[in-house]
mmJSON file of the N, C-alpha and C atoms, coordinates in Angstrom:
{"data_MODEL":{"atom_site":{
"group_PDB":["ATOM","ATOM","ATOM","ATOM","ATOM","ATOM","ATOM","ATOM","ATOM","ATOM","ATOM","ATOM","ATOM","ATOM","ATOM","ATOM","ATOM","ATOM","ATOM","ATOM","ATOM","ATOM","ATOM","ATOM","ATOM","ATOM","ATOM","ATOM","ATOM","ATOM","ATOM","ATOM","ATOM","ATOM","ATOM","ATOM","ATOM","ATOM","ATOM","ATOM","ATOM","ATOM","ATOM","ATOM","ATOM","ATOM","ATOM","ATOM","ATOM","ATOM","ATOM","ATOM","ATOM","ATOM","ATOM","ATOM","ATOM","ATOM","ATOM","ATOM","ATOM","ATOM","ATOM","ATOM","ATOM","ATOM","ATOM","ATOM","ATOM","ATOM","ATOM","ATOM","ATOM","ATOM","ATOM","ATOM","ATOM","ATOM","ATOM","ATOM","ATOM","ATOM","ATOM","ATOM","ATOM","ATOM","ATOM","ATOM","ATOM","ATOM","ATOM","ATOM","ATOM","ATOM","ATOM","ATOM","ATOM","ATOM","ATOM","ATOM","ATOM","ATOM","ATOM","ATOM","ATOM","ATOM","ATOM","ATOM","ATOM","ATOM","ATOM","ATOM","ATOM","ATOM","ATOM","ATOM","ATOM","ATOM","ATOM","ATOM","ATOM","ATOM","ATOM","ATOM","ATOM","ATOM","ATOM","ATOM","ATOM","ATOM","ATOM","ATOM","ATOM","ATOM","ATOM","ATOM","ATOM","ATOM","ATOM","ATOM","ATOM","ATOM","ATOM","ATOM","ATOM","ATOM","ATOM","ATOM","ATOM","ATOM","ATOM","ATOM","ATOM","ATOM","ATOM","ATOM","ATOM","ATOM","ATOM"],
"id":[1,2,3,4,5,6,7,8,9,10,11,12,13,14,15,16,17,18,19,20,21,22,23,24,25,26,27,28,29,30,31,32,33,34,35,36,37,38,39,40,41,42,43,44,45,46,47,48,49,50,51,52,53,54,55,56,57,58,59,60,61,62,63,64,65,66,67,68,69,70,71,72,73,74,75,76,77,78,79,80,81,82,83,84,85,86,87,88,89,90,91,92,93,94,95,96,97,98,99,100,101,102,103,104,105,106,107,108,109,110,111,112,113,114,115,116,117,118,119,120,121,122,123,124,125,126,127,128,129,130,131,132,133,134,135,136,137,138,139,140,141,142,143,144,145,146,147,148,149,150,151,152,153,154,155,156,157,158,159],
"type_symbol":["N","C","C","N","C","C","N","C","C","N","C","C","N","C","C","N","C","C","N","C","C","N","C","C","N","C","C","N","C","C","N","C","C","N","C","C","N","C","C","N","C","C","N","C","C","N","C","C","N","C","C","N","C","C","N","C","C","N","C","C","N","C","C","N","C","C","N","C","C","N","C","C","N","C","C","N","C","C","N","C","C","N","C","C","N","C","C","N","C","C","N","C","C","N","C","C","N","C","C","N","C","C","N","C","C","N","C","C","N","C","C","N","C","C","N","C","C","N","C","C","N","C","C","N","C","C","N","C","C","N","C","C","N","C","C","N","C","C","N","C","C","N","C","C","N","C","C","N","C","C","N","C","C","N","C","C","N","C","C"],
"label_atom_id":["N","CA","C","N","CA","C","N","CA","C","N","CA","C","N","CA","C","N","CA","C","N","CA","C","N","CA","C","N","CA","C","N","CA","C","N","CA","C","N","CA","C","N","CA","C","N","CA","C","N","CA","C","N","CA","C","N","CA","C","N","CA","C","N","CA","C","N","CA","C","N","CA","C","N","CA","C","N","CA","C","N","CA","C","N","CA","C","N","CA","C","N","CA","C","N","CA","C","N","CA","C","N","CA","C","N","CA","C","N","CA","C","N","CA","C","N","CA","C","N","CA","C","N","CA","C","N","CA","C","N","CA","C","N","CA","C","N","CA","C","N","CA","C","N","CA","C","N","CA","C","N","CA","C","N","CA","C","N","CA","C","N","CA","C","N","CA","C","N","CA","C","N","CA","C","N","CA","C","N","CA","C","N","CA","C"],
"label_alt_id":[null,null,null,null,null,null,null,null,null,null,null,null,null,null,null,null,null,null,null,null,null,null,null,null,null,null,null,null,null,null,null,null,null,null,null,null,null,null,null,null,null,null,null,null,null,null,null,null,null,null,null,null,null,null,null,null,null,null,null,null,null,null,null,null,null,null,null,null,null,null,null,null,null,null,null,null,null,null,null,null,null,null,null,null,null,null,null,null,null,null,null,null,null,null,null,null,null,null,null,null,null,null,null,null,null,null,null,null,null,null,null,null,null,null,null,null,null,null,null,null,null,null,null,null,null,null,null,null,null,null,null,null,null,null,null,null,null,null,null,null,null,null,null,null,null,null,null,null,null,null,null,null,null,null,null,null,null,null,null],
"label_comp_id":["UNK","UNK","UNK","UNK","UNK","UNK","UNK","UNK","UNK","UNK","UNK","UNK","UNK","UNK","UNK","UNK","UNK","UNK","UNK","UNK","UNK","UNK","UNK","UNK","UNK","UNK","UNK","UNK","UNK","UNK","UNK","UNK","UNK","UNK","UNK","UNK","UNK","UNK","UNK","UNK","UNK","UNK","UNK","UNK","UNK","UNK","UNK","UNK","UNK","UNK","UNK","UNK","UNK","UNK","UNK","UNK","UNK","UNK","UNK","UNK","UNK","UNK","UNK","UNK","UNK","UNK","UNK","UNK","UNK","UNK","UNK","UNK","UNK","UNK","UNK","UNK","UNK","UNK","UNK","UNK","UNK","UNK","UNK","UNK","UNK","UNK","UNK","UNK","UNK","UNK","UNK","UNK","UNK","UNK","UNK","UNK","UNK","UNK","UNK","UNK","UNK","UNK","UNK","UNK","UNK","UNK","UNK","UNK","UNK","UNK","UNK","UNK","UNK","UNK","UNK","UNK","UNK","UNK","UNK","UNK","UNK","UNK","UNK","UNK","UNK","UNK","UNK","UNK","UNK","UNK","UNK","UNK","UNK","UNK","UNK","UNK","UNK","UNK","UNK","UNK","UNK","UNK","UNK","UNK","UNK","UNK","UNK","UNK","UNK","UNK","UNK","UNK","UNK","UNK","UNK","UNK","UNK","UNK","UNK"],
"label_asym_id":["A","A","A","A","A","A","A","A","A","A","A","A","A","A","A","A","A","A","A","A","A","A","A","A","A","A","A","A","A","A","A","A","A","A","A","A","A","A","A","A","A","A","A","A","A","A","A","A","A","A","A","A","A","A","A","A","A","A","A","A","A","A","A","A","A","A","A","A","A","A","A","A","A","A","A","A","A","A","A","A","A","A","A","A","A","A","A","A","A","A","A","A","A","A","A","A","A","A","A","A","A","A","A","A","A","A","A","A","A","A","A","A","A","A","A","A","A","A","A","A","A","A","A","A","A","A","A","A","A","A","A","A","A","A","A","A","A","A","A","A","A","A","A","A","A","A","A","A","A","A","A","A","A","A","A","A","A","A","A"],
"label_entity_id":["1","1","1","1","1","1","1","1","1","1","1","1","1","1","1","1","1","1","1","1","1","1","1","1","1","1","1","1","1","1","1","1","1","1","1","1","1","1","1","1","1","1","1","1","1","1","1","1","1","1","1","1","1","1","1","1","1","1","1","1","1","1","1","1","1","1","1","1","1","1","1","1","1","1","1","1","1","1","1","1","1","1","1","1","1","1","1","1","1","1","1","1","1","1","1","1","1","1","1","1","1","1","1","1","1","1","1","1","1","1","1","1","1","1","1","1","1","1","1","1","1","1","1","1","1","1","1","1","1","1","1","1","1","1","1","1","1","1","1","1","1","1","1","1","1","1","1","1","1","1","1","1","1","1","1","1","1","1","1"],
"label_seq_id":[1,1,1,2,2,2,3,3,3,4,4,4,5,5,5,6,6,6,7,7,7,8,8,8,9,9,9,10,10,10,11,11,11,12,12,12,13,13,13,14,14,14,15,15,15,16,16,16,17,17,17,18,18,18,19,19,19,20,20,20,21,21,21,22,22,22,23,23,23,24,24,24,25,25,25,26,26,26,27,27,27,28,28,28,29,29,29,30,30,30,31,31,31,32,32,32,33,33,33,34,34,34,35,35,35,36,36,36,37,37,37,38,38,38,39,39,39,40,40,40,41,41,41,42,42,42,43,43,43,44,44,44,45,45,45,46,46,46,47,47,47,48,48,48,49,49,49,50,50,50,51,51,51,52,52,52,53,53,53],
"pdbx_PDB_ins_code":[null,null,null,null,null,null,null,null,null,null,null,null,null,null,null,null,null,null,null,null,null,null,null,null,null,null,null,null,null,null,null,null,null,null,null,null,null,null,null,null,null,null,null,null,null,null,null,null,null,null,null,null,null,null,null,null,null,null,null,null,null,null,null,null,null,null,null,null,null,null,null,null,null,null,null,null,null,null,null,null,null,null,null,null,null,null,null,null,null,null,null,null,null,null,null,null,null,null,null,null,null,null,null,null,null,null,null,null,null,null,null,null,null,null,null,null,null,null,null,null,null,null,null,null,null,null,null,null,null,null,null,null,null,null,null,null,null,null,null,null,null,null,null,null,null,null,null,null,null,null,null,null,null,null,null,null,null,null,null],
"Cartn_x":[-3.918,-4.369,-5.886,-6.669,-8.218,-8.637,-10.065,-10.754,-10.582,-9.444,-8.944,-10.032,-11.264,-12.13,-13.317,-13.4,-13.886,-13.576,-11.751,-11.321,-11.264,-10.935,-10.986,-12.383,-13.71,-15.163,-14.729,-14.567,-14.13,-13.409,-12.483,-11.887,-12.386,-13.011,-13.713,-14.647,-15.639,-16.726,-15.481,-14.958,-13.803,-14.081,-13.132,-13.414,-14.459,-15.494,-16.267,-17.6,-17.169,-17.943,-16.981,-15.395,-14.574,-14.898,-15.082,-15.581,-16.476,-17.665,-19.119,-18.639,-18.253,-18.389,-17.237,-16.377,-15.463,-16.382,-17.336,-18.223,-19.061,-19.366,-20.74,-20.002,-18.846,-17.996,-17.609,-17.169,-16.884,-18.069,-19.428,-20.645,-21.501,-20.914,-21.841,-20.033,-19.595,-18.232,-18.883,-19.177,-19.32,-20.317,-21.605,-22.891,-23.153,-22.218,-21.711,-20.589,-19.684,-19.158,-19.527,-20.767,-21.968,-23.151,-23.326,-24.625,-23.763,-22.61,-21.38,-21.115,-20.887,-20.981,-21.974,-22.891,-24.357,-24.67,-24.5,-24.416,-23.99,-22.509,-21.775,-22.186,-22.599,-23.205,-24.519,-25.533,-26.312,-26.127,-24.783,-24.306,-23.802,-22.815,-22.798,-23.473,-24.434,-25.412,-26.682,-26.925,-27.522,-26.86,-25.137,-24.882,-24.329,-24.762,-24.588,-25.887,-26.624,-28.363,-28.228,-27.792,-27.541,-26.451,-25.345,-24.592,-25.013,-26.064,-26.412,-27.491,-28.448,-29.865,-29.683],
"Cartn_y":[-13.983,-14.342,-14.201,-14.828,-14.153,-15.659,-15.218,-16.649,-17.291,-18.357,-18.338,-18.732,-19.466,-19.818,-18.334,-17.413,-16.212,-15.578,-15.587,-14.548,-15.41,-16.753,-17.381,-17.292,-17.179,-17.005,-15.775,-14.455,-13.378,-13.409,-13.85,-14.316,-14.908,-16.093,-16.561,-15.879,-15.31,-13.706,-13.454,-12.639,-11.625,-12.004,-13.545,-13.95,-14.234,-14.99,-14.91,-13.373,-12.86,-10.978,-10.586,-10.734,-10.392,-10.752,-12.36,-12.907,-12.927,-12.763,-12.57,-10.986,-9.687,-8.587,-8.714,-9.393,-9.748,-9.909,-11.052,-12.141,-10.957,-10.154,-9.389,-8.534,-7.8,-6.798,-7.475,-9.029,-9.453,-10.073,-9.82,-10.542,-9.179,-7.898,-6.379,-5.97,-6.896,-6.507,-7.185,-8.572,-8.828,-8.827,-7.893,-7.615,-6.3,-5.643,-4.722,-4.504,-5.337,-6.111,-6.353,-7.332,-7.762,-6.889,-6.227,-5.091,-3.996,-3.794,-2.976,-3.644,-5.336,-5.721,-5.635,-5.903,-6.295,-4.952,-3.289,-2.105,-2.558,-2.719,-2.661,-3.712,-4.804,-5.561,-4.967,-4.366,-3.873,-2.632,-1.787,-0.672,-1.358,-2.289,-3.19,-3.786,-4.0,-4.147,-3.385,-2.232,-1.436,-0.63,-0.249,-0.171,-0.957,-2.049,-2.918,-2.739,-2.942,-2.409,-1.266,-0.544,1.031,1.239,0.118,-0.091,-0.498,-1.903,-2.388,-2.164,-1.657,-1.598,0.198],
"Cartn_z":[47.269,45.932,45.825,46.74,47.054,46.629,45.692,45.284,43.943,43.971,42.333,41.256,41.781,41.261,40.638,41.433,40.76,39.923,40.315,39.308,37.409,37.675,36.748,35.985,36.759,36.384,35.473,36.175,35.227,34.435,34.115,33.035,32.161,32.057,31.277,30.856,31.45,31.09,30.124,30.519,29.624,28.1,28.35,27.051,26.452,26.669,25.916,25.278,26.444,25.938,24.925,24.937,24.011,22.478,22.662,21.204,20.55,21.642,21.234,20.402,20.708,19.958,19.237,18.907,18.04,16.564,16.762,16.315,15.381,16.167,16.145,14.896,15.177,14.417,12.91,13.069,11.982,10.847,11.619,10.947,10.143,11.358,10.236,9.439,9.314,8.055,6.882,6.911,6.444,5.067,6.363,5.387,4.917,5.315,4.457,3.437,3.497,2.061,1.222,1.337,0.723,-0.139,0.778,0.583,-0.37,-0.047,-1.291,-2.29,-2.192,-3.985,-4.248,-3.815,-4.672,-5.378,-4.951,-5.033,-6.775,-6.747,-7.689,-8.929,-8.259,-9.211,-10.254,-9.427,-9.83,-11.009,-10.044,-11.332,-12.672,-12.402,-13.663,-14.886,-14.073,-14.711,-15.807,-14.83,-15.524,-16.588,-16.09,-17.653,-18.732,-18.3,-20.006,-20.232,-19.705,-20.954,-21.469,-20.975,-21.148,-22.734,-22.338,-23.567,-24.694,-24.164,-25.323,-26.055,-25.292,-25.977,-26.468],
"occupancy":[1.0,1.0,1.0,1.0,1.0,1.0,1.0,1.0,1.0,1.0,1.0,1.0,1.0,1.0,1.0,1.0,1.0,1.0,1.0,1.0,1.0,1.0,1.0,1.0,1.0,1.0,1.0,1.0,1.0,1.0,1.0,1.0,1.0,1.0,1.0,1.0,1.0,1.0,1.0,1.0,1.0,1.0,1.0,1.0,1.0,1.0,1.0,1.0,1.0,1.0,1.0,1.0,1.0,1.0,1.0,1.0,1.0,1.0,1.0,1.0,1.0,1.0,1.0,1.0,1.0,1.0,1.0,1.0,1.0,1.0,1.0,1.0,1.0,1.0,1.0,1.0,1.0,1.0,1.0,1.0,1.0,1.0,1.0,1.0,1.0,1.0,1.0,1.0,1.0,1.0,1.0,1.0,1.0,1.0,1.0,1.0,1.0,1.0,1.0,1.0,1.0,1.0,1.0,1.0,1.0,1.0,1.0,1.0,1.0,1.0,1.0,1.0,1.0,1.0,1.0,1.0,1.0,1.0,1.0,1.0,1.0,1.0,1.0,1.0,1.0,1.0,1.0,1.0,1.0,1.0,1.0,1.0,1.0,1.0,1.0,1.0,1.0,1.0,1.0,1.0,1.0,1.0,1.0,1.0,1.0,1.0,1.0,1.0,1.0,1.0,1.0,1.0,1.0,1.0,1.0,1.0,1.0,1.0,1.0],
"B_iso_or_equiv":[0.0,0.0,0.0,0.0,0.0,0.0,0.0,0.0,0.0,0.0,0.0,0.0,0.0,0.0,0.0,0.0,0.0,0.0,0.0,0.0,0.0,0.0,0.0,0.0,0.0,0.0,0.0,0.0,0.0,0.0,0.0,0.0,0.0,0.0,0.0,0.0,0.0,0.0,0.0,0.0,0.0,0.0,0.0,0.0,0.0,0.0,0.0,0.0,0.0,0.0,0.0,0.0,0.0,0.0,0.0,0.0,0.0,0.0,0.0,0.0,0.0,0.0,0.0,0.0,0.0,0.0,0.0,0.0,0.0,0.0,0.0,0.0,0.0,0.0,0.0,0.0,0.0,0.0,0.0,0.0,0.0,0.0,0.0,0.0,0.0,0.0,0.0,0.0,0.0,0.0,0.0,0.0,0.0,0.0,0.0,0.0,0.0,0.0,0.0,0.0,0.0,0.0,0.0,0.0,0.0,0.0,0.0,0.0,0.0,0.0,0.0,0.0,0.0,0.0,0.0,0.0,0.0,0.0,0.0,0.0,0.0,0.0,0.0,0.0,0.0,0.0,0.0,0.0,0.0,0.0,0.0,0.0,0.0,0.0,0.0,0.0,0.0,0.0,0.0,0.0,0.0,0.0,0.0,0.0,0.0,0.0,0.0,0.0,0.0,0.0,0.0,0.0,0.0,0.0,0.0,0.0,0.0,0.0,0.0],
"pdbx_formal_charge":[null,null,null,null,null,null,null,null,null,null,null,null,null,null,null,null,null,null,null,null,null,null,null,null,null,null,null,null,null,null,null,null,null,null,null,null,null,null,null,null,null,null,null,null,null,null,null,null,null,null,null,null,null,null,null,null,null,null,null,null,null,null,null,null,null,null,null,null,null,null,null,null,null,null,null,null,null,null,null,null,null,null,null,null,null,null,null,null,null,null,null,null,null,null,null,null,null,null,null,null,null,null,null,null,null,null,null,null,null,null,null,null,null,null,null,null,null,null,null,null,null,null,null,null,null,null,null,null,null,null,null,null,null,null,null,null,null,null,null,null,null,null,null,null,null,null,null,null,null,null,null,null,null,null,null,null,null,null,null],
"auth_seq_id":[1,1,1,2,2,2,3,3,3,4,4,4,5,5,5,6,6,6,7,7,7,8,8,8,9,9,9,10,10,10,11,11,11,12,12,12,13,13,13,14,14,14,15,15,15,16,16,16,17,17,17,18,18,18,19,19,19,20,20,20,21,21,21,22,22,22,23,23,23,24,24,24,25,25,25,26,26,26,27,27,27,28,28,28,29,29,29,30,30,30,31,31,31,32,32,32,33,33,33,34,34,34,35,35,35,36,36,36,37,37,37,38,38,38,39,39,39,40,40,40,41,41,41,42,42,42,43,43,43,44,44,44,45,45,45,46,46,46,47,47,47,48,48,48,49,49,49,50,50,50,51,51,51,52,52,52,53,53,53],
"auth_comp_id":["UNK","UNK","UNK","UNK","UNK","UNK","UNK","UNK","UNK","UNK","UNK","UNK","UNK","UNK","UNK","UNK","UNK","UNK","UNK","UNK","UNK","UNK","UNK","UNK","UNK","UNK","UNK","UNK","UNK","UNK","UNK","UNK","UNK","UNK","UNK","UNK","UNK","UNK","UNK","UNK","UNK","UNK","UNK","UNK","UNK","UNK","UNK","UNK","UNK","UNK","UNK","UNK","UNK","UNK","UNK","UNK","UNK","UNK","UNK","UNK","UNK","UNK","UNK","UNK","UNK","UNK","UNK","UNK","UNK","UNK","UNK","UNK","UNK","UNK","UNK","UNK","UNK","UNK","UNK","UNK","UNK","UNK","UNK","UNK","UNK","UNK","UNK","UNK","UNK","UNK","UNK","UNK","UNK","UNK","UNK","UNK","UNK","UNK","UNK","UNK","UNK","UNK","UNK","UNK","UNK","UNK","UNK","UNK","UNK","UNK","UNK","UNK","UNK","UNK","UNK","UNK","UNK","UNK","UNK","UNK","UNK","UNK","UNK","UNK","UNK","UNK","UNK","UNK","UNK","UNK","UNK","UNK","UNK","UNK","UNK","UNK","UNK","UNK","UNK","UNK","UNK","UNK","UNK","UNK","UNK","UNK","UNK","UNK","UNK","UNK","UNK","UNK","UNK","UNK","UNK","UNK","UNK","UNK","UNK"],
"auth_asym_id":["A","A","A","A","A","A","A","A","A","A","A","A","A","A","A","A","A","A","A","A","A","A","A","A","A","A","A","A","A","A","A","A","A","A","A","A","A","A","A","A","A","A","A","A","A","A","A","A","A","A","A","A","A","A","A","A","A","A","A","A","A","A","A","A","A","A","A","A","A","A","A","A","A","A","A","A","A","A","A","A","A","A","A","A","A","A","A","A","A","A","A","A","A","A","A","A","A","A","A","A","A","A","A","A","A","A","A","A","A","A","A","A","A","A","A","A","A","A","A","A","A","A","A","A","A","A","A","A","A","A","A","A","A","A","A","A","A","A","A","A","A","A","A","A","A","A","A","A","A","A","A","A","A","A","A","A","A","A","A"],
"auth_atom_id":["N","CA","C","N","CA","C","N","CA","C","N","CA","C","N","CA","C","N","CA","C","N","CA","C","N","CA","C","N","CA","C","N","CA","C","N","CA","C","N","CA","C","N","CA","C","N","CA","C","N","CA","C","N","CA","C","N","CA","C","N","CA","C","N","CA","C","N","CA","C","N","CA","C","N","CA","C","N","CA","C","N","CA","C","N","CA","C","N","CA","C","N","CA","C","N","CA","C","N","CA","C","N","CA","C","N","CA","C","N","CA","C","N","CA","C","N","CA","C","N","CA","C","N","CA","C","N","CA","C","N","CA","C","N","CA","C","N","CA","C","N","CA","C","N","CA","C","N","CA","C","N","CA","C","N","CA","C","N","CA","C","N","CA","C","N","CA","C","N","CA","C","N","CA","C","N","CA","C","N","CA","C","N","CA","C"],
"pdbx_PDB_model_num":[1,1,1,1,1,1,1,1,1,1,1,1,1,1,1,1,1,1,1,1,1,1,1,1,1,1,1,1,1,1,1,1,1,1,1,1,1,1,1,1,1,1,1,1,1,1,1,1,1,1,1,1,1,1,1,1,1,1,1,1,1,1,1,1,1,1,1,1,1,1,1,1,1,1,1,1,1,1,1,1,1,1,1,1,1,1,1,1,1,1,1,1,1,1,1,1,1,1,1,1,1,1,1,1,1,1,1,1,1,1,1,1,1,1,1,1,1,1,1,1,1,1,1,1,1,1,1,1,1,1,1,1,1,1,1,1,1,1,1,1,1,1,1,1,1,1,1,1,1,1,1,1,1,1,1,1,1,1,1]
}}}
């Protein structure tokens, strides 16, 4: 079986390198979600002045 206490160390690494770029993947989703409404908001916007004035 070897050293159960190491392999468990690696394991735990595992996981938490797993979640950290989990983390990372779900935080540049997010701000690019973001940075795409605000896009759209802005187009929205400019054409109702466009409509109205």
């Amino acid at each position: 079986m070897g050293d159960s206490t190491g392999s468990m160390f690696y394991g735990f690494g595992a996981f938490i390198l797993i979640y950290i770029i989990g983390a990372t993947i779900y935080q540049i989703w997010l701000w690019i979600k973001k940075a795409r409404d605000r896009k759209k908001f802005r187009e929205n916007e400019d054409e109702q002045k466009r409509t109205e004035g």
